[in-house]
C-alpha positions in Angstrom: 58.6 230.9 112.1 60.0 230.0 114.8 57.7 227.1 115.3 57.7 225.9 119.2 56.5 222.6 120.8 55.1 222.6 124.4 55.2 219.4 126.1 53.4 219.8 130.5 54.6 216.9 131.3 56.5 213.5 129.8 56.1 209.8 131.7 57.7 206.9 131.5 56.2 203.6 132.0 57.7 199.8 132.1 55.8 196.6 131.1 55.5 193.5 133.5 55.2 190.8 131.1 54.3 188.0 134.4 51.5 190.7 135.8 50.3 192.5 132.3 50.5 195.7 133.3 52.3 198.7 133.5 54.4 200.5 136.0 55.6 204.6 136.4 59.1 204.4 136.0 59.6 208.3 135.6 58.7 211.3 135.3 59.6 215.3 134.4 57.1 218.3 134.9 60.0 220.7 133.9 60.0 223.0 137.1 62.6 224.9 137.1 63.8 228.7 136.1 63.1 230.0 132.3 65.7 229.4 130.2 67.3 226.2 132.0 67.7 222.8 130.1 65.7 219.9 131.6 67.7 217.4 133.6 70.2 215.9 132.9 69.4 212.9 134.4 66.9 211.4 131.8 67.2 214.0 128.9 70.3 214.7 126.5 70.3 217.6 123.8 72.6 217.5 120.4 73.2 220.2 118.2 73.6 219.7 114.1 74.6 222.2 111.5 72.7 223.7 109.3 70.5 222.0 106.2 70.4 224.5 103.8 68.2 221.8 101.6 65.0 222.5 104.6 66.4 225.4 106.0 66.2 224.4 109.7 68.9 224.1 112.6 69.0 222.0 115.3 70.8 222.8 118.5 71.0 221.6 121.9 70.0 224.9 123.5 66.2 224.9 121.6 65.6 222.6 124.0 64.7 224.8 127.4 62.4 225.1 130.3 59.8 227.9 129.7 56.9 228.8 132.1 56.9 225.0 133.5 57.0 223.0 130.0 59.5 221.5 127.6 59.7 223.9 124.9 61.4 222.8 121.6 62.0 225.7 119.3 62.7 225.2 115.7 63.6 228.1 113.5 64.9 229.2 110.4 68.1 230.0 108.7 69.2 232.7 106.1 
């Protein structure tokens, strides 16, 4: 480990029932410096403690801007 998840880009869609289709509602290309947490506006981070049963931590800053993508880094704990 550490084990990291990339995401490019996430978007959001809502469903018109009377039409059948779909509409953007939003979406996040994570532009921004390294290091920076995505906005605030449509994302939210939470930290946990430690699980010494699996061995992994959460916490609200694995969850950063890196090279243009979401990057969500898990990692593990002596």
């Amino acid at each position: 480990m550490p084990w990291y998840c990339q995401f490019d880009y996430v978007k959001t869609y809502t469903y018109d029932q009377s039409t059948d289709s779909f509409a953007l509602y939003w979406t996040d290309d994570f532009t921004g410096s390294n290091g920076v947490k995505a906005s605030g506006q449509n994302w939210a981070t939470y930290g946990s403690t430690t699980n010494k049963n699996n061995r992994s931590e959460t916490t609200g800053n694995a969850a950063y801007i890196y090279d243009n993508t979401l990057t969500i880094q898990m990692s593990t704990s002596d």
